[in-house]
ChimeraX commands (.cxc) that place a marker at each C-alpha (Angstrom):
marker #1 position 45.38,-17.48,-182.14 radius 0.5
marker #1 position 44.49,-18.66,-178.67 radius 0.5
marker #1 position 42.78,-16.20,-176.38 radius 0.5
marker #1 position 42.22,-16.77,-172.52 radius 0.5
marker #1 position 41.66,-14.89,-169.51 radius 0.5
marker #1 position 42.40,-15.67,-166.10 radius 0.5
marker #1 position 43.17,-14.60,-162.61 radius 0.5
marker #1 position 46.73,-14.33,-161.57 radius 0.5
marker #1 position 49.55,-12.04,-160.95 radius 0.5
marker #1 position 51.27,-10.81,-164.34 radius 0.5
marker #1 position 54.56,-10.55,-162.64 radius 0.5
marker #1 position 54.51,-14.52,-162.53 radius 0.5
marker #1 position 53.17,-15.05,-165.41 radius 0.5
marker #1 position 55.73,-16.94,-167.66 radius 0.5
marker #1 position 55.05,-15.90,-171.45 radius 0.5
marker #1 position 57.79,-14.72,-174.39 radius 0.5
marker #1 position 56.21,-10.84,-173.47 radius 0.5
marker #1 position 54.35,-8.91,-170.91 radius 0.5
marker #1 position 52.87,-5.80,-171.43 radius 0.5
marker #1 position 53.22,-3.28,-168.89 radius 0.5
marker #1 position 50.27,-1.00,-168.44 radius 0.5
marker #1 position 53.18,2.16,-168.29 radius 0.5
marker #1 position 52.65,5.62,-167.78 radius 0.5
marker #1 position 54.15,8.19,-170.26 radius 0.5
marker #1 position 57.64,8.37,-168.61 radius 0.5
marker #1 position 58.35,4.78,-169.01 radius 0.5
marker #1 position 60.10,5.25,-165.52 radius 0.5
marker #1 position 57.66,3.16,-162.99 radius 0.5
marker #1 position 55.11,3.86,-161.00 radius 0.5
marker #1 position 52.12,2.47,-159.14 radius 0.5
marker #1 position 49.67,-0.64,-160.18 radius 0.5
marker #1 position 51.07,-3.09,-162.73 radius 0.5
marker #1 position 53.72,-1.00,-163.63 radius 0.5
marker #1 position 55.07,-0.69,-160.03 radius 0.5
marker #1 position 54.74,-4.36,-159.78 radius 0.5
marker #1 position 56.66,-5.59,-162.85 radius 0.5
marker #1 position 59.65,-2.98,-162.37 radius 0.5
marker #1 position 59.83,-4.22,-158.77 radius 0.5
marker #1 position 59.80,-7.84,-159.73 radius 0.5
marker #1 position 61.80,-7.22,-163.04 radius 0.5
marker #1 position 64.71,-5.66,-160.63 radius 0.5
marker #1 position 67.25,-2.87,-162.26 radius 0.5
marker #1 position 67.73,-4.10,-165.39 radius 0.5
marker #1 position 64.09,-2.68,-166.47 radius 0.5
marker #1 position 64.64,0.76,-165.09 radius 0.5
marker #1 position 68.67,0.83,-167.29 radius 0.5
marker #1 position 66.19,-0.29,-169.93 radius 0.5
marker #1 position 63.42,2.06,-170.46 radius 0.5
marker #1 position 65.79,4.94,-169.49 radius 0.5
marker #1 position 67.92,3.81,-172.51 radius 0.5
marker #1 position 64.49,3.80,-174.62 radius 0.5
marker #1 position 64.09,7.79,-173.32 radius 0.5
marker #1 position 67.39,8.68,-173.89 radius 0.5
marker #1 position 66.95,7.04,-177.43 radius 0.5
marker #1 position 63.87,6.48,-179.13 radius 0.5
marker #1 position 61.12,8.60,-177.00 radius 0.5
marker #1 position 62.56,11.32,-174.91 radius 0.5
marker #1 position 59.46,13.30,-174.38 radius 0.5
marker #1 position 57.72,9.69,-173.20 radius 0.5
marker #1 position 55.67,7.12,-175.00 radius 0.5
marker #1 position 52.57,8.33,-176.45 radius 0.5
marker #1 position 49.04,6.97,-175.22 radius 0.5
marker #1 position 48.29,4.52,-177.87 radius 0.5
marker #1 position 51.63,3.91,-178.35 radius 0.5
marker #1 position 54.26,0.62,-177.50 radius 0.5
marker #1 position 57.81,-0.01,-177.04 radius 0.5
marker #1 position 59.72,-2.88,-176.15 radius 0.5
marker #1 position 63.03,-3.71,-174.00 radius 0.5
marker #1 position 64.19,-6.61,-171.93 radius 0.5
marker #1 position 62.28,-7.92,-168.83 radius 0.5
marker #1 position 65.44,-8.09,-166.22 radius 0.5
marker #1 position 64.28,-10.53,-164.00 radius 0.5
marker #1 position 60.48,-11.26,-165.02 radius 0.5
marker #1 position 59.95,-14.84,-166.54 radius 0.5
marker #1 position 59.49,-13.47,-170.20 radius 0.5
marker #1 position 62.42,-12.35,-172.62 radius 0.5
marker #1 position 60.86,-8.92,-173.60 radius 0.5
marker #1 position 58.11,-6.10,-171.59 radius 0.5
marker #1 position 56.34,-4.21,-174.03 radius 0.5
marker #1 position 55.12,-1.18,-172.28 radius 0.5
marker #1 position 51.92,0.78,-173.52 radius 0.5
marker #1 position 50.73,3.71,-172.04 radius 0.5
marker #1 position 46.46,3.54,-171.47 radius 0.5
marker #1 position 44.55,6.50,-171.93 radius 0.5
marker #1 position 43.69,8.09,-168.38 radius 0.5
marker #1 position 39.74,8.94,-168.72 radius 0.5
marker #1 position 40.11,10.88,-165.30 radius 0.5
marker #1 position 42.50,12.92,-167.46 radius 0.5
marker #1 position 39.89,13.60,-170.55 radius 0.5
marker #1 position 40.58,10.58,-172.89 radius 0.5
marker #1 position 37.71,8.62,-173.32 radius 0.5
marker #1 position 38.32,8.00,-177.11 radius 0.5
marker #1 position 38.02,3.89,-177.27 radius 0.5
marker #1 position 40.30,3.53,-180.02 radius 0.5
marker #1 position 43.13,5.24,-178.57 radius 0.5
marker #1 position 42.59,2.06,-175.79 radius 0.5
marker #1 position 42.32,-0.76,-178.45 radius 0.5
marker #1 position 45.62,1.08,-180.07 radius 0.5
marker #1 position 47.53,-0.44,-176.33 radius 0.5
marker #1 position 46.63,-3.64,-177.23 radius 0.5
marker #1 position 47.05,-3.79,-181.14 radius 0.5
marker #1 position 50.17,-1.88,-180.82 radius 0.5
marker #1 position 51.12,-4.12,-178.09 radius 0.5
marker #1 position 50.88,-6.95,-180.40 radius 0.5
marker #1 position 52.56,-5.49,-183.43 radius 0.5
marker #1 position 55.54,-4.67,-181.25 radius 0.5
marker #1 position 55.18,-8.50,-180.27 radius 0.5
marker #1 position 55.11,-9.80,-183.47 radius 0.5
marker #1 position 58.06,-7.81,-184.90 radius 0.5
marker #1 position 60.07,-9.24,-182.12 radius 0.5
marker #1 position 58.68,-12.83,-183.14 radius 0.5
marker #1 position 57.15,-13.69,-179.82 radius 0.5
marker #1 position 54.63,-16.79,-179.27 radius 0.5
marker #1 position 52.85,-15.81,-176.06 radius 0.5
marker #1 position 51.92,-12.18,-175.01 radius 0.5
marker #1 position 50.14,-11.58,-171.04 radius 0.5
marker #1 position 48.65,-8.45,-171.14 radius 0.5
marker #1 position 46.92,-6.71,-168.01 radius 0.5
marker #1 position 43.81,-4.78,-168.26 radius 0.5
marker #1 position 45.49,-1.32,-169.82 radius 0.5
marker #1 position 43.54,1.44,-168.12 radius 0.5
marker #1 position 41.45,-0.71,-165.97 radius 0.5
marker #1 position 42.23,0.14,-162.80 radius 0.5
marker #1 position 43.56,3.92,-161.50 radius 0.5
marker #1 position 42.98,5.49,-165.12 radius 0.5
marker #1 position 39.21,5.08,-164.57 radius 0.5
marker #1 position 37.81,3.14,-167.56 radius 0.5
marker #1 position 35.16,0.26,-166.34 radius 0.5
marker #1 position 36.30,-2.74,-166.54 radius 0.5
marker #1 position 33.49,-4.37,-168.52 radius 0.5
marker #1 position 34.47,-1.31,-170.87 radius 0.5
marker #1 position 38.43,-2.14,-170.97 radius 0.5
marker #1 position 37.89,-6.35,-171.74 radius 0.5
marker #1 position 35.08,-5.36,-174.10 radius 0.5
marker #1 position 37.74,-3.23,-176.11 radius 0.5
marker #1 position 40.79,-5.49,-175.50 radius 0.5
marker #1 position 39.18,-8.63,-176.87 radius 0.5
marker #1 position 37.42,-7.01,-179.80 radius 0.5
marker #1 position 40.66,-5.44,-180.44 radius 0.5
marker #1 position 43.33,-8.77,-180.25 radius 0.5
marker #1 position 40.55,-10.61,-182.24 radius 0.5
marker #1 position 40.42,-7.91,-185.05 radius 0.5
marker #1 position 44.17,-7.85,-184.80 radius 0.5
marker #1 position 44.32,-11.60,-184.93 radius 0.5
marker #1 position 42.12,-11.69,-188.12 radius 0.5
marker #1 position 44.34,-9.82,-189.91 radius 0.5
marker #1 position 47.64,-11.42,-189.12 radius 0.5
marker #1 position 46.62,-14.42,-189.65 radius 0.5
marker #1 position 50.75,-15.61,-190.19 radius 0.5
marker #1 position 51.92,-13.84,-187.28 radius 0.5
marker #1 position 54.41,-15.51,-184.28 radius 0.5
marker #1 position 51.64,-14.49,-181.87 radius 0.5
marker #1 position 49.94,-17.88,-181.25 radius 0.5
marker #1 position 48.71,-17.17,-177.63 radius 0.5
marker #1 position 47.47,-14.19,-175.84 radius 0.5
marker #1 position 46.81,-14.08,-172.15 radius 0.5
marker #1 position 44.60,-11.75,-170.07 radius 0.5
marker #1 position 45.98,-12.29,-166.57 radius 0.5
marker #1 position 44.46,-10.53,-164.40 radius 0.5
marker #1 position 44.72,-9.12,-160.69 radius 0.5
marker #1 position 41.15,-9.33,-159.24 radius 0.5
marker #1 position 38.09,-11.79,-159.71 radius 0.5
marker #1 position 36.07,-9.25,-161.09 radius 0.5
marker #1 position 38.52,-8.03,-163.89 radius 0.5
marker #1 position 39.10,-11.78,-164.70 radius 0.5
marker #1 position 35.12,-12.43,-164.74 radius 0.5
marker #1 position 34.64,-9.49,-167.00 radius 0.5
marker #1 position 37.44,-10.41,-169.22 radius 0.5
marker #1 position 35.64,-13.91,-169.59 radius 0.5
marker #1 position 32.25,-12.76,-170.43 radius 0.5
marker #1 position 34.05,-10.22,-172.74 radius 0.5
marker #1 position 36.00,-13.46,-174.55 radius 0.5
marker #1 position 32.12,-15.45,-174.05 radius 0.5
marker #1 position 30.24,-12.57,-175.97 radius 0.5
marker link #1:1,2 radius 0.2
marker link #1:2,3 radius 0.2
marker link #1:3,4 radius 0.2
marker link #1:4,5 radius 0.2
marker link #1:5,6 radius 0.2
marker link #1:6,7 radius 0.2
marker link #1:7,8 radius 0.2
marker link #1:8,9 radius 0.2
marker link #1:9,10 radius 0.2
marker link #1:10,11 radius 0.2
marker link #1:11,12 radius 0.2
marker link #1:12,13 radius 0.2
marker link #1:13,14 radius 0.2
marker link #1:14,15 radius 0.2
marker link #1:15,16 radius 0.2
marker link #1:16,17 radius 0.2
marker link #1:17,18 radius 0.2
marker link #1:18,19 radius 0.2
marker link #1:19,20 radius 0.2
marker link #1:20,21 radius 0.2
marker link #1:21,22 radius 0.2
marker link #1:22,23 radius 0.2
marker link #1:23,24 radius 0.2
marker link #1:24,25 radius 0.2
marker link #1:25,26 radius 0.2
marker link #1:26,27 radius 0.2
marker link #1:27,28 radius 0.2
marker link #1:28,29 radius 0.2
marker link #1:29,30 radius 0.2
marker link #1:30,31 radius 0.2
marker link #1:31,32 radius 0.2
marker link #1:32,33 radius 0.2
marker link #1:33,34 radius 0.2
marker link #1:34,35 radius 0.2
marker link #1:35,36 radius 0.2
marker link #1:36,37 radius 0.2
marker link #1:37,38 radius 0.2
marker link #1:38,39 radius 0.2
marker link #1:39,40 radius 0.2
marker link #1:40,41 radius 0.2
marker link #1:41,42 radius 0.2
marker link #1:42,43 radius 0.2
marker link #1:43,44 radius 0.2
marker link #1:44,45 radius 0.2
marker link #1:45,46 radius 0.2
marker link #1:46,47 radius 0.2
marker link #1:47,48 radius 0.2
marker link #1:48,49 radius 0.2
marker link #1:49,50 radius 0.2
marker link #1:50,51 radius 0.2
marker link #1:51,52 radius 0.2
marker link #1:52,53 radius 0.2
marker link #1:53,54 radius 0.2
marker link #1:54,55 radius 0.2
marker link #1:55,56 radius 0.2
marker link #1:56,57 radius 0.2
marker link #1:57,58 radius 0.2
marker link #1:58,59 radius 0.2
marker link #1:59,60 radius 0.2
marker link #1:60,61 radius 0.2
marker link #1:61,62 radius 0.2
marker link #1:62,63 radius 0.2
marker link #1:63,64 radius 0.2
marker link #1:64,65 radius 0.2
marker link #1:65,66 radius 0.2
marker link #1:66,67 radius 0.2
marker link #1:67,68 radius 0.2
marker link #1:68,69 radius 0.2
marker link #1:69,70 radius 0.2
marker link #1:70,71 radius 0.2
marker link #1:71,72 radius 0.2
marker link #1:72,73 radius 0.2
marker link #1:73,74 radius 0.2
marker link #1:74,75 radius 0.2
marker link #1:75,76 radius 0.2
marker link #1:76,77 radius 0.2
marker link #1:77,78 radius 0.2
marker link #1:78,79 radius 0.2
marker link #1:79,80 radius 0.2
marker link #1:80,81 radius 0.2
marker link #1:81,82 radius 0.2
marker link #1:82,83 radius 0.2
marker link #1:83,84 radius 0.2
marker link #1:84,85 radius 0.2
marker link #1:85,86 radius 0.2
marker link #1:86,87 radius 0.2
marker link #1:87,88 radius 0.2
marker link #1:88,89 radius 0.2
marker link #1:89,90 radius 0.2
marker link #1:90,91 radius 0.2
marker link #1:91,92 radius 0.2
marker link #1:92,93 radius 0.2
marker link #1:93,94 radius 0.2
marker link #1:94,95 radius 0.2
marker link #1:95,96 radius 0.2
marker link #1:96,97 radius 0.2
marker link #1:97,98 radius 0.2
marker link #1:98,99 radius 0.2
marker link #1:99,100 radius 0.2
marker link #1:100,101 radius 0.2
marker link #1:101,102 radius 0.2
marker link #1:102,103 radius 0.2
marker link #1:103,104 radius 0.2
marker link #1:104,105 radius 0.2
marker link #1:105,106 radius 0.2
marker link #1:106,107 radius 0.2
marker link #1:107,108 radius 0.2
marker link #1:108,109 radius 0.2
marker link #1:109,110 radius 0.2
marker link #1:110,111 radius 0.2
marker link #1:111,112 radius 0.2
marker link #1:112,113 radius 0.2
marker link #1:113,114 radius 0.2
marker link #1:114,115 radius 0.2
marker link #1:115,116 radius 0.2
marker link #1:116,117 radius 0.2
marker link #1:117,118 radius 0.2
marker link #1:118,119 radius 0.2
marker link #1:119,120 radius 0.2
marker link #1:120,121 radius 0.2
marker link #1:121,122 radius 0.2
marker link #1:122,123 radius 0.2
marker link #1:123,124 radius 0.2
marker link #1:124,125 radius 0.2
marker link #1:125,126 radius 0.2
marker link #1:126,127 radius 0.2
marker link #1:127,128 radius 0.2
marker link #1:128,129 radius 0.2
marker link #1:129,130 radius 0.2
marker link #1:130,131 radius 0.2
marker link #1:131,132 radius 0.2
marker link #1:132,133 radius 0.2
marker link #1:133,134 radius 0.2
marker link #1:134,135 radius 0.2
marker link #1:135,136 radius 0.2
marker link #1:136,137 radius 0.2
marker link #1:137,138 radius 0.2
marker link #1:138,139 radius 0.2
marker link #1:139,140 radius 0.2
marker link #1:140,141 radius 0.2
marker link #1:141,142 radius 0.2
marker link #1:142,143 radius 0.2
marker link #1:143,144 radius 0.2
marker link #1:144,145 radius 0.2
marker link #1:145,146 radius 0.2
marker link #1:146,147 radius 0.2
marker link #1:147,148 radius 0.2
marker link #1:148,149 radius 0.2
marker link #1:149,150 radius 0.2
marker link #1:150,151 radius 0.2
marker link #1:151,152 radius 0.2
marker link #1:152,153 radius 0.2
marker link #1:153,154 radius 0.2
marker link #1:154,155 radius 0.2
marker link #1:155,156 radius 0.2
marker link #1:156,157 radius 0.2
marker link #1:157,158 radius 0.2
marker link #1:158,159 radius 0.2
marker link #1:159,160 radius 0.2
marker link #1:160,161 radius 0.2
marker link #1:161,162 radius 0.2
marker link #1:162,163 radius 0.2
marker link #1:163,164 radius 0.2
marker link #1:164,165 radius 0.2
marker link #1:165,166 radius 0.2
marker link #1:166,167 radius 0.2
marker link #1:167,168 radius 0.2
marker link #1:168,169 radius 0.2
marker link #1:169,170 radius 0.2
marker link #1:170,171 radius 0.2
marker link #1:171,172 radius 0.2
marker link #1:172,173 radius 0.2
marker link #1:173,174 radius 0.2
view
């Protein structure tokens, strides 16, 4: 599998998924989630409120992923993960890593090629960003290892800000 970081805007980015860094309703809200329902136009909303009504009505765990269509976005599927808010008491690393490797069995089982992912939790949920690429690289490389048939071929950091992409770098460097 093929795993780069870089600086740019996810709602752009053209890949077979991109993972939304959700919150628990699955209904928008602000940072990259705000940004890809905006850009994905009302097709993502009908979507995720379908996944409610359906699949999680009380909300998507932290840890946890879903997918649905990405309306207007240039991928065919958003899989949304919810990032565990350390201003909010959950500082437990693995329930981070779960986003991403959750992410990717969700992409996978849909038979996608490329997955963008943001930095889950990196921004108004408090975790460092050092912290969050640390964890997110450690944890598509461990995920990588052992699916070593999967459709995933690529995975993409792309993120917002020079100093998430240079942390995501020296994360993928280390």
């Amino acid at each position: 599998m093929r795993i780069t970081a870089e600086r740019g805007d996810l709602t752009r980015t053209r890949a077979d998924v991109l993972v939304n860094a959700a919150n628990s309703s699955l209904l928008g809200g602000g940072g990259v989630d705000g940004a890809l329902h905006a850009a994905a136009g009302p097709a993502l909303l009908a979507a995720c409120q379908e996944v409610r009504r359906t699949t999680w009505p009380d909300g998507l765990p932290v840890g946890e992923a879903v997918a649905t269509e990405a309306g207007d976005l240039p991928a065919r599927w958003v899989v949304h993960t919810v990032g565990p808010n350390r201003h909010a008491g959950q500082t437990d690393p693995d329930l981070l890593a779960s986003c991403f490797r959750r992410s990717l069995d969700v992409a996978h089982g849909l038979g996608a090629a490329s997955v963008a992912f943001p930095a889950v939790s990196g921004g108004v949920y408090g975790w460092a960003m050092a912290e969050v690429a640390r964890i997110a690289v450690d944890a598509v490389r461990r995920w990588s290892r052992g699916h070593a048939g999967s459709s995933v071929a690529e995975v993409r950091f792309v993120l917002f800000s020079d100093d998430a992409a240079n942390a995501f770098v020296a994360a993928l460097e280390g």
